[in-house]
TORKOL-245256 format. One line per field, with one value per residue (C-alpha): residue in three letters; x, y, z. Coordinates in nm, 3 decimals. Each point is the difference from the previous one (the first is absolute). Layout:
BEGIN
aa	c(ALA,...)
c1	c(X,...)
c2	c(Y,...)
c3	c(Z,...)
This chain:
BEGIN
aa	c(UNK,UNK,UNK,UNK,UNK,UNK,UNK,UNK,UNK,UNK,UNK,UNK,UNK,UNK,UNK,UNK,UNK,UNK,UNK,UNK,UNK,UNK,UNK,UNK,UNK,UNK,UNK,UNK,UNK,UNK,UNK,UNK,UNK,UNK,UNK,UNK,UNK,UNK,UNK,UNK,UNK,UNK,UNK,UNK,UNK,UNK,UNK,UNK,UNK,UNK,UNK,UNK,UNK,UNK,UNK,UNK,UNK,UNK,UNK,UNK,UNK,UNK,UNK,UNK,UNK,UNK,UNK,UNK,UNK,UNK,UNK,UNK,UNK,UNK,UNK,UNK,UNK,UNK,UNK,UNK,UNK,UNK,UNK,UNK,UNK,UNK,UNK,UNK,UNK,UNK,UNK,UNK,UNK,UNK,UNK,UNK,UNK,UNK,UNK,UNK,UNK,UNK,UNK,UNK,UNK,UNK,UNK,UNK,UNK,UNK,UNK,UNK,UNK,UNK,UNK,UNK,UNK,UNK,UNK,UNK,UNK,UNK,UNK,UNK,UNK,UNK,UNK,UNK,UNK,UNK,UNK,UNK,UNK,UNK,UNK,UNK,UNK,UNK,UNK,UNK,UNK,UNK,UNK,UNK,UNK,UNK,UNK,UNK,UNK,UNK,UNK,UNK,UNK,UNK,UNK,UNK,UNK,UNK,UNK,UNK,UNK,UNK,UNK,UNK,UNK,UNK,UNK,UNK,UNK,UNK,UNK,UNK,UNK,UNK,UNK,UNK,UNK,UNK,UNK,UNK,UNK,UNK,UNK,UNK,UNK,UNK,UNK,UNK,UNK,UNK,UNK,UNK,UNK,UNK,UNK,UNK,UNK,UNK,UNK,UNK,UNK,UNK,UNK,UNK,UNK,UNK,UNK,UNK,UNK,UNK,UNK,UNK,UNK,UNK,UNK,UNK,UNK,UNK,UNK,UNK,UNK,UNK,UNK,UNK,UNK,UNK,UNK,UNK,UNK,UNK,UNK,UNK,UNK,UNK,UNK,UNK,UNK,UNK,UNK,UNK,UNK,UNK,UNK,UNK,UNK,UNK,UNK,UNK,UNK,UNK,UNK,UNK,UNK,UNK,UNK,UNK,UNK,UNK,UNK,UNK,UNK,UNK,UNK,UNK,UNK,UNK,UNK,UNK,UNK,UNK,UNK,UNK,UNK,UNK,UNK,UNK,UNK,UNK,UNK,UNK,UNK,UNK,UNK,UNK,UNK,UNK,UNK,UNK,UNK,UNK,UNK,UNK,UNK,UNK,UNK,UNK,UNK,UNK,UNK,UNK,UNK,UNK,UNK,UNK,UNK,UNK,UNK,UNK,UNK,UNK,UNK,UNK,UNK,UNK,UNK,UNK,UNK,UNK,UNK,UNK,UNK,UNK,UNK,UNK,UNK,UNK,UNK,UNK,UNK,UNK,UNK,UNK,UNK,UNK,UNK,UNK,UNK,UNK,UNK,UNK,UNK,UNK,UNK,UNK,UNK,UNK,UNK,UNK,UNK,UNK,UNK,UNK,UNK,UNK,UNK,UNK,UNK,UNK,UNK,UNK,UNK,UNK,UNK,UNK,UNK,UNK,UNK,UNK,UNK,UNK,UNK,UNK,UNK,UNK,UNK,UNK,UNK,UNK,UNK,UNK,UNK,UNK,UNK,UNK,UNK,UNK,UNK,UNK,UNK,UNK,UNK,UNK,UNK,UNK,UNK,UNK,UNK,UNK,UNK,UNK,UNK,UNK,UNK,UNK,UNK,UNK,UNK,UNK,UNK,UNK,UNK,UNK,UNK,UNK,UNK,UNK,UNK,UNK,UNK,UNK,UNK,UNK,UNK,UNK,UNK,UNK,UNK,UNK,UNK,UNK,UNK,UNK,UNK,UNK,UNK,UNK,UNK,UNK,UNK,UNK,UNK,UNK,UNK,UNK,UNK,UNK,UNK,UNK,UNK,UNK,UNK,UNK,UNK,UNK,UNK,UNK,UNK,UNK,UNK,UNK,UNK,UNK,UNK,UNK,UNK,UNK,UNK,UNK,UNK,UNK,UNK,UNK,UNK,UNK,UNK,UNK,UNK,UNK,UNK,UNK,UNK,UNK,UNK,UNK,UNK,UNK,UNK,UNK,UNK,UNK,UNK,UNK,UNK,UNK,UNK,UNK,UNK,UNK)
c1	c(12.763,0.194,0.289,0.300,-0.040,0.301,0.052,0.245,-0.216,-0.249,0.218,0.300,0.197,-0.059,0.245,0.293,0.147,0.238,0.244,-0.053,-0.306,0.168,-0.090,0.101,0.025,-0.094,0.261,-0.054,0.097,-0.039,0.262,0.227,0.274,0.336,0.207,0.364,0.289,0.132,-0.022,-0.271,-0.211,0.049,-0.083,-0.349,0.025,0.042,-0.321,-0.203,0.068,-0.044,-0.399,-0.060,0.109,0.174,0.289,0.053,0.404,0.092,0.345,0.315,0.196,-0.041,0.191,0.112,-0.232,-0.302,0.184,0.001,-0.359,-0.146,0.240,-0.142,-0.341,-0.310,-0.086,-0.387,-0.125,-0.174,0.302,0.268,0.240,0.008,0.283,0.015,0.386,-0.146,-0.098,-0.377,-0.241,-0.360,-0.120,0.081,-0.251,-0.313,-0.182,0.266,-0.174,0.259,0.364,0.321,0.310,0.396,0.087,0.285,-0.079,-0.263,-0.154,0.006,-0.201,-0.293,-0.002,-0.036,-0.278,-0.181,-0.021,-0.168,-0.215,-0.110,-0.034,-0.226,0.249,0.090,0.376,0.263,0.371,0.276,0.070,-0.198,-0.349,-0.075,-0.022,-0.164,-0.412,0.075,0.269,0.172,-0.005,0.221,-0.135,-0.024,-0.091,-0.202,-0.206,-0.258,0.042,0.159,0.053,0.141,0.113,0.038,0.186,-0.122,0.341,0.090,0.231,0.067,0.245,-0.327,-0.179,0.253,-0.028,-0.359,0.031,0.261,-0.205,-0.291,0.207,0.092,-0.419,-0.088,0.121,0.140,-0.329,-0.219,0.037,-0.140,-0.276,-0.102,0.018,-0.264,-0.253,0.033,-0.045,-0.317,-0.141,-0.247,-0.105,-0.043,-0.241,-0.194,-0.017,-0.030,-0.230,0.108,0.001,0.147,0.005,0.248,0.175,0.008,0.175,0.268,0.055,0.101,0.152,0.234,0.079,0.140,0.224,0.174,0.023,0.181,0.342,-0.039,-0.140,-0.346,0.017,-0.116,-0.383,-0.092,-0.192,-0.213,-0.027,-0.128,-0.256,-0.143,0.045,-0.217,-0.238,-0.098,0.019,-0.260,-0.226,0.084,-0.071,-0.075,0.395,0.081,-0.121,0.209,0.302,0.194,0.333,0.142,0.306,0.266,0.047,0.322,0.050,-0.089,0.303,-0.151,0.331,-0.003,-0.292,0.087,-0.052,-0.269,-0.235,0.051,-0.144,-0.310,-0.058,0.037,-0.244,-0.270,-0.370,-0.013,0.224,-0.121,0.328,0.060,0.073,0.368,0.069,0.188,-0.129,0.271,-0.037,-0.358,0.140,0.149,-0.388,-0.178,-0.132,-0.345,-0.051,-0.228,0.172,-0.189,0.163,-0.078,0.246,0.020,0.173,0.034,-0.227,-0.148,-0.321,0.092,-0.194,-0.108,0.185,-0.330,-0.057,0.273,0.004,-0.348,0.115,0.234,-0.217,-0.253,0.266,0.114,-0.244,-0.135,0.319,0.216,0.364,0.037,0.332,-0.024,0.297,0.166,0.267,0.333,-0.048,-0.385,0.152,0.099,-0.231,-0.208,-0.284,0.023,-0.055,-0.372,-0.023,0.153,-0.273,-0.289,0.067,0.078,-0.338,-0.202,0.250,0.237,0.286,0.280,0.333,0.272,0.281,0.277,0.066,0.288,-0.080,0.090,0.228,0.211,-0.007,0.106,0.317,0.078,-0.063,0.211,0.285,-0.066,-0.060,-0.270,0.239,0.323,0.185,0.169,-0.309,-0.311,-0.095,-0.372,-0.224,-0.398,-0.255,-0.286,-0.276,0.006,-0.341,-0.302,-0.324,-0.113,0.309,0.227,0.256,-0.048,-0.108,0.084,0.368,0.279,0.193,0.234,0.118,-0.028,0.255,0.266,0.326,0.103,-0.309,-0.071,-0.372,-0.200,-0.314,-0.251,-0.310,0.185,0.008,-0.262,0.133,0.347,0.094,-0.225,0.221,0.320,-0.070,-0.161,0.336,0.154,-0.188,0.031,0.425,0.092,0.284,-0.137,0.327,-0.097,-0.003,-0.343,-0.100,-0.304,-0.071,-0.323,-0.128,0.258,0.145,-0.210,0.087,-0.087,0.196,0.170,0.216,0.152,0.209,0.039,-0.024,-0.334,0.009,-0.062,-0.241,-0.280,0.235,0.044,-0.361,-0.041,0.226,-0.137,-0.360,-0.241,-0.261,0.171,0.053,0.326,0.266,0.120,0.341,0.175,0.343,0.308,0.078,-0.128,0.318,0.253,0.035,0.087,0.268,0.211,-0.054,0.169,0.268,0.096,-0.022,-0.294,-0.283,-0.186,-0.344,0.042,-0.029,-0.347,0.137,-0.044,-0.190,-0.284,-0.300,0.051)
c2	c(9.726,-0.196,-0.141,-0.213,-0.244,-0.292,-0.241,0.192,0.278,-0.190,-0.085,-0.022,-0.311,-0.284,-0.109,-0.203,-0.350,0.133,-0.201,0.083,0.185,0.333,-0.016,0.307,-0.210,0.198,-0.142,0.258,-0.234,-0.287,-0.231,-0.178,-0.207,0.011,-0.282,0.067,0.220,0.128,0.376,-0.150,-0.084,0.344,0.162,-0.187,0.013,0.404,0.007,-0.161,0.198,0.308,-0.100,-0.032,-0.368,-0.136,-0.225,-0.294,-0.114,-0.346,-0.069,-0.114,0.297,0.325,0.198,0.279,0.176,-0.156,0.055,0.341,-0.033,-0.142,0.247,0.307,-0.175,0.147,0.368,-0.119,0.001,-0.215,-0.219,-0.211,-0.281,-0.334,-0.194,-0.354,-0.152,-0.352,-0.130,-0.024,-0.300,-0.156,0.219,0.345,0.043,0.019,0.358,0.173,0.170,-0.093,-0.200,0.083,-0.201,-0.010,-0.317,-0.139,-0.377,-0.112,-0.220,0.232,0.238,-0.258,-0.075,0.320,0.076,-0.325,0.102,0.372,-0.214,-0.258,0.328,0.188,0.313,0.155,-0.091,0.149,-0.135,0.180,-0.042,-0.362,0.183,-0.363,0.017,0.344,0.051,0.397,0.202,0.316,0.310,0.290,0.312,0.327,0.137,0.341,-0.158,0.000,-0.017,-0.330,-0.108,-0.372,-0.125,-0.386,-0.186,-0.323,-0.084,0.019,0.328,0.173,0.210,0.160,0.031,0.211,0.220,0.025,0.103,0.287,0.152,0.021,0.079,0.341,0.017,0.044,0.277,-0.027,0.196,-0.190,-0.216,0.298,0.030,-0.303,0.007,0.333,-0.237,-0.243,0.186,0.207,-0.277,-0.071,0.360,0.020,-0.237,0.099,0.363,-0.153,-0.304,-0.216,0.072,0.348,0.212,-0.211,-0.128,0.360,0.121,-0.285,0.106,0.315,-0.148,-0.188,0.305,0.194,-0.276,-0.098,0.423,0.039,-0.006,0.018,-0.227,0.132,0.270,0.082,0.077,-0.160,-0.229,0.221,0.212,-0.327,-0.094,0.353,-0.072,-0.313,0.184,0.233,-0.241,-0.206,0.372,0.113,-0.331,0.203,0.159,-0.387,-0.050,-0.177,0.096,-0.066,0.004,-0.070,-0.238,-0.033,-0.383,0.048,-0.228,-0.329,-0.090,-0.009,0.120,0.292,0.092,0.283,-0.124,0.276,-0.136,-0.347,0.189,0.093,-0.357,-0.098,0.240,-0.023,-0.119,0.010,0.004,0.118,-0.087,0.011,-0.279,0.059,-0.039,-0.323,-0.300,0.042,0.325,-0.100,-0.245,0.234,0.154,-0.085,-0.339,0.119,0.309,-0.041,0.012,0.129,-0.017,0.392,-0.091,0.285,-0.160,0.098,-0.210,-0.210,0.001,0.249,0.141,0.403,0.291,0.125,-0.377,0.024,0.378,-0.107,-0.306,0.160,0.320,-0.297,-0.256,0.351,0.139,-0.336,-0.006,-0.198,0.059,-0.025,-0.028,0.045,-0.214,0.132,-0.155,0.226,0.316,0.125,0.347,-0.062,-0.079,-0.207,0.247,0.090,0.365,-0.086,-0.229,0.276,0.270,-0.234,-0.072,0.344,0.128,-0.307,0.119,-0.329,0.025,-0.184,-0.050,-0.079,-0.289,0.035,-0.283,-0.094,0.093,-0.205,0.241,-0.039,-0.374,-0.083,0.228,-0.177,-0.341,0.098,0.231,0.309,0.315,0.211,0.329,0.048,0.358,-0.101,-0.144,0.102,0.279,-0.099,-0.238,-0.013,-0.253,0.000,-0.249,-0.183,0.021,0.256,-0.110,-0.122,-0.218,0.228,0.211,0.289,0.307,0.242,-0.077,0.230,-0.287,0.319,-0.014,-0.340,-0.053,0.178,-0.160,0.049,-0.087,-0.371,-0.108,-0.307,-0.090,-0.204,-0.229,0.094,-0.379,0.005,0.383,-0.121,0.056,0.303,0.156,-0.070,0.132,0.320,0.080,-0.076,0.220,0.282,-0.010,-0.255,-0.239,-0.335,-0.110,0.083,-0.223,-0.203,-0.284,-0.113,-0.244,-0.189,-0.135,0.201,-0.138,-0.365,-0.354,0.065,0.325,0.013,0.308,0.103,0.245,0.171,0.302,0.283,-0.151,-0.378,0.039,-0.172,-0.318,0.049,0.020,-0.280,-0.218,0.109,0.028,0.217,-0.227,0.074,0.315,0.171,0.281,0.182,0.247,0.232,0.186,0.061,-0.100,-0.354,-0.075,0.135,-0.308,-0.197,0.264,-0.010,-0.431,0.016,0.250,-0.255,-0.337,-0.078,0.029,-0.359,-0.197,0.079,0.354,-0.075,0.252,-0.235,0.094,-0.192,-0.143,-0.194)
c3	c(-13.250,-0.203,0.144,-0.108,0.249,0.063,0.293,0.191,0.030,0.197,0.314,0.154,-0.065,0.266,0.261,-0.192,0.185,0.294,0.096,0.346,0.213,0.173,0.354,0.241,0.383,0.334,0.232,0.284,0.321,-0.170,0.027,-0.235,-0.102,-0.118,0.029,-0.101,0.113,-0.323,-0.161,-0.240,0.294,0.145,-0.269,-0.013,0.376,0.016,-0.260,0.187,0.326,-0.166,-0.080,0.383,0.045,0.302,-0.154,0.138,-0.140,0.048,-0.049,0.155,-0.129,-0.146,-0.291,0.129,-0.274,0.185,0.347,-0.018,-0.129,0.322,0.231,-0.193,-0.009,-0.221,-0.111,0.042,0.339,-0.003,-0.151,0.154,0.038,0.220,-0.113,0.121,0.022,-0.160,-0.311,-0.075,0.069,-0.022,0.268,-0.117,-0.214,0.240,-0.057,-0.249,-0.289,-0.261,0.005,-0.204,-0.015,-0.162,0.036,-0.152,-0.088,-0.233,0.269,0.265,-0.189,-0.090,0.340,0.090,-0.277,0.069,0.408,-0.049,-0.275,0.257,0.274,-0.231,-0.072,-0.310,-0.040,-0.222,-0.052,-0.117,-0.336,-0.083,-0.149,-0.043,0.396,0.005,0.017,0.024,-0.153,0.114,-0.316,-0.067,0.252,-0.045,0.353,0.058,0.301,0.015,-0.439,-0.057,-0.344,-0.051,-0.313,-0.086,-0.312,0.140,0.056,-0.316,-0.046,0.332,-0.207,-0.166,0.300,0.151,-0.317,-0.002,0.362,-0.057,-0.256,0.244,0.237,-0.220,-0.069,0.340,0.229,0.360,0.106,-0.104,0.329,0.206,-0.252,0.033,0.352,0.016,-0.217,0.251,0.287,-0.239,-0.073,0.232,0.036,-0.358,0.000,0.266,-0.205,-0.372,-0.104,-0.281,-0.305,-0.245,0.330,0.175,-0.345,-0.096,0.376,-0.036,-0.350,0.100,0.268,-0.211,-0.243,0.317,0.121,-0.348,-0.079,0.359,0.001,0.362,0.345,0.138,0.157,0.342,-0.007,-0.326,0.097,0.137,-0.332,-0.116,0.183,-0.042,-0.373,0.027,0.194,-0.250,-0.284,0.199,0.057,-0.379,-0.206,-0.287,0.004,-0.064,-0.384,-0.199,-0.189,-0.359,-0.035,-0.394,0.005,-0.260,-0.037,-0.203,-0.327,0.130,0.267,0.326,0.153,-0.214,0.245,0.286,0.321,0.076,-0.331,0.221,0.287,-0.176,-0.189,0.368,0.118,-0.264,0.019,-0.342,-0.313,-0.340,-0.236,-0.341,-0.263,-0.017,0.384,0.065,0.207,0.235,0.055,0.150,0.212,0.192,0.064,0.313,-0.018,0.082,-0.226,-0.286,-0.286,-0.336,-0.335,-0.224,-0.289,-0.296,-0.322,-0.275,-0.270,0.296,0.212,0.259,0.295,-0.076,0.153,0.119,0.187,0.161,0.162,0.117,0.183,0.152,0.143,0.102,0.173,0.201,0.129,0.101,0.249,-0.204,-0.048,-0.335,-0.212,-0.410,-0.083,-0.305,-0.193,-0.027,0.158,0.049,-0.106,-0.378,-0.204,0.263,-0.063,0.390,-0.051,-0.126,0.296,0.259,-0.149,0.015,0.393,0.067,-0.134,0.237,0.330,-0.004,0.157,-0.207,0.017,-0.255,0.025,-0.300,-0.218,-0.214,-0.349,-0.280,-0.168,0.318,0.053,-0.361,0.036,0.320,-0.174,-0.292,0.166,-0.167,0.104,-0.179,0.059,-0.100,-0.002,-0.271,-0.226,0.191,0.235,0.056,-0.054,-0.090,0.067,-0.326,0.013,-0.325,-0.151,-0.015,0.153,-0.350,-0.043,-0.275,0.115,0.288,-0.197,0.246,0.063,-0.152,-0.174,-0.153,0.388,0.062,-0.278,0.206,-0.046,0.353,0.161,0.133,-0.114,0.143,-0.160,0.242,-0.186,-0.383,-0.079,-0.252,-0.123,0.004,-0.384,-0.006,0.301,-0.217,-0.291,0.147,0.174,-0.311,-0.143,0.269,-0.051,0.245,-0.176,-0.114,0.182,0.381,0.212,0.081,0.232,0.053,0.288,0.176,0.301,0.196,0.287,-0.041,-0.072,-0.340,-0.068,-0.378,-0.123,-0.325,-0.089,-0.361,-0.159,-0.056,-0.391,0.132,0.303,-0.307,0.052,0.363,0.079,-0.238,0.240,0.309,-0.068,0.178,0.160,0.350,0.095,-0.258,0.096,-0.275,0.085,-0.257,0.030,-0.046,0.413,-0.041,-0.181,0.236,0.232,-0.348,-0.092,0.339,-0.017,-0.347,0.090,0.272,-0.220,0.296,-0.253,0.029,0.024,0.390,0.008,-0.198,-0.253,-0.293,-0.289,-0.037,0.153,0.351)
């Protein structure tokens, strides 16, 4: 099979320098340090009782923050509070698991540092990370889920951000979820040997608790176990699956977070040449990853190839995901691929992508409809199998004044396109822009007229993959920007190549 083959494709990207290693700490009746009576010390102070650890303050005095701390003591049970009404020394340190500190001179806090050094604990001090051999991240707590996040100290700010938009990600449930899988575990393993069985049970596992709006209910666990059980006595009910995924135009937050479920989930990923490298970053770091790229005028991989790999990778056990760029469902020839696992009994399932049509629009601030210019729009591949013009496309309707038309892969058809809707009755005046690499670093519009898309394809070229949109609706954004004096290079409403 012949195969474009490049070095992405062959496997995930390596583990990049971290500037720290992320370490989750059992602390269950272990105990630890805090020296320091302020509210920054109870705030470390109340984090480390709620993992189980028996606090032991030392300070003369407490905030009345860290006060009320010690009188309410911990949520864990396993948590609590000693406080000791003196300041710290030497012999503290004997048998804590880690020591933390707010100390308010410079010399203090070496001191400090240099003793749980000398002691052999892992010591952190408020606020000096040159005195810190740990530090503390940004949590987002659904217990047993814990998700820390760490700028290395270097924006905070940001980390609170990143946290808030997990925060949004991941429902309240989820914490009894995961507290089911923990009590399941063991039992599931007993039931399940390694390997697709038990990856397969957790799978579905997973696709219950992110589709539940709700906590476990009473019972389920049961239900599961008996679901296990016959997935161990019925191996054969466990073949693998496909599911096509729309990889949108190259932005890999352009994704929906159920296609970053299945890149998650897969054991294998067949994508095409168009699909960004970021978007595959987002894949599970062990799937196998196998490059099928169709372009036009390049080595590609056959249709036929690829249907086969697919029926083979499935019923093999694999989870498979065909990773399509834009939206599997236009013009991503997933109806041949649908028909061809129907007829060999693979189940398959369909993720939406955001098609380029939609993504330019965004990028530019237009919208393809207008009631007063355009009251539908039609998406026409550019080019017939043998390169000319489609044959079988009414261009008598396509030249509808008050339609919106995009053309996907017309780059090379460009003039061809014009003058046939020239020809057809559509003004040489309309509105035209034609745009590439969508949504990507290396995006570049222009914006002219049906007469001049020749000298807009000329500027834009068609070696990466071209957008060509026609009509009257295209031109409406520029209208209302110069009947409010607002019309500027800004707006991206300039004509011209970008």
């Amino acid at each position: 099979m012949d195969v474009l083959q490049q070095p992405r494709s062959e496997a995930p990207a390596r583990m990049e320098p971290l500037a720290k290693l992320p370490v989750f700490w059992a602390l269950e009746g272990k105990r630890v340090i805090v020296a320091g009576g302020s509210d920054a010390a109870a705030w470390k102070a109340e984090l480390l009782a709620a993992c189980g650890a028996e606090v032991h303050v030392y300070a003369d005095e407490l905030s009345d923050t860290f006060g009320t701390l010690v009188l309410r003591g911990a949520e864990h049970p396993q948590g609590g509070f000693i406080h000791h009404c003196h300041a710290w020394d030497e012999t503290i340190f004997a048998g804590a698991a880690i020591a933390i500190a707010d100390c308010g001179e410079d010399g203090e806090a070496k001191a400090f540092f240099d003793a749980a050094r000398i002691a052999g604990v892992p010591v952190n001090v408020i606020d000096k990370p040159a005195l810190c051999q740990f530090q503390f991240g940004s949590i987002v707590n659904r217990s047993p889920v814990v998700v820390s996040i760490s700028t290395d100290g270097a924006a905070p700010i940001l980390a609170q951000a990143i946290r808030r938009r997990i925060e949004t990600l991941l429902p309240q449930t989820l914490k009894g979820w995961a507290g089911l899988a923990q009590s399941l575990r063991d039992r599931i393993n007993e039931r399940l040997a390694p390997g697709p069985l038990r990856r397969a049970f957790w799978e579905k596992f997973v696709d219950r608790a992110f589709s539940s709006l709700d906590t476990p209910e009473e019972g389920v666990g049961g239900q599961l176990l008996k679901e296990a059980e016959r997935l161990r006595e019925a191996p054969a009910h466990s073949k693998g699956r496909v599911t096509l995924v729309g990889a949108g135009p190259g932005d890999a937050e352009l994704l929906t977070l159920k296609a970053v479920r299945a890149l998650q989930a897969a054991d294998v990923i067949l994508f095409d040449d168009l699909v960004s490298s970021e978007v595959l970053e987002l894949a599970r770091r062990e799937a196998k990853r196998m490059l099928v790229g169709k372009r036009g005028g390049r080595t590609s991989c056959r249709q036929e190839d690829i249907n086969d790999m697919m029926v083979k990778l499935a019923k093999a056990g694999k989870r498979v995901v065909r990773l399509k760029s834009g939206d599997p469902m236009i013009f991503g020839r997933a109806g041949e691929e649908i028909a061809h696992l129907d007829r060999e009994s693979i189940p398959v399932d369909i993720i939406p992508g955001i098609t380029a049509a939609s993504a330019m629009a965004s990028r530019l601030g237009i919208s393809l409809t207008h009631r007063d210019h355009a009251q539908s729009v039609r998406f026409i591949t550019g080019h017939s199998r043998h390169g000319g013009l489609p044959v079988d496309v009414d261009w008598t309707a396509v030249a509808d004044p008050h339609t919106t038309t995009v053309f996907y892969m017309g780059g090379r058809t460009a003039p061809l396109i014009a003058d046939r809707l020239v020809e057809e009755g559509l003004s040489p005046e309309t509105p035209a822009i034609v745009i590439s690499d969508v949504s990507r670093a290396t995006e570049r519009d222009w914006s002219g007229t049906l007469a001049t898309i020749p000298d807009g394809i000329a500027q834009i070229g068609y070696d990466n993959p071209v957008l060509i949109a026609v009509g009257s609706a295209l031109a409406a954004r520029q209208t209302v920007a110069r009947d409010t004096n607002d019309f500027d290079s800004d707006h991206r409403l300039v004509m011209g190549a970008r």
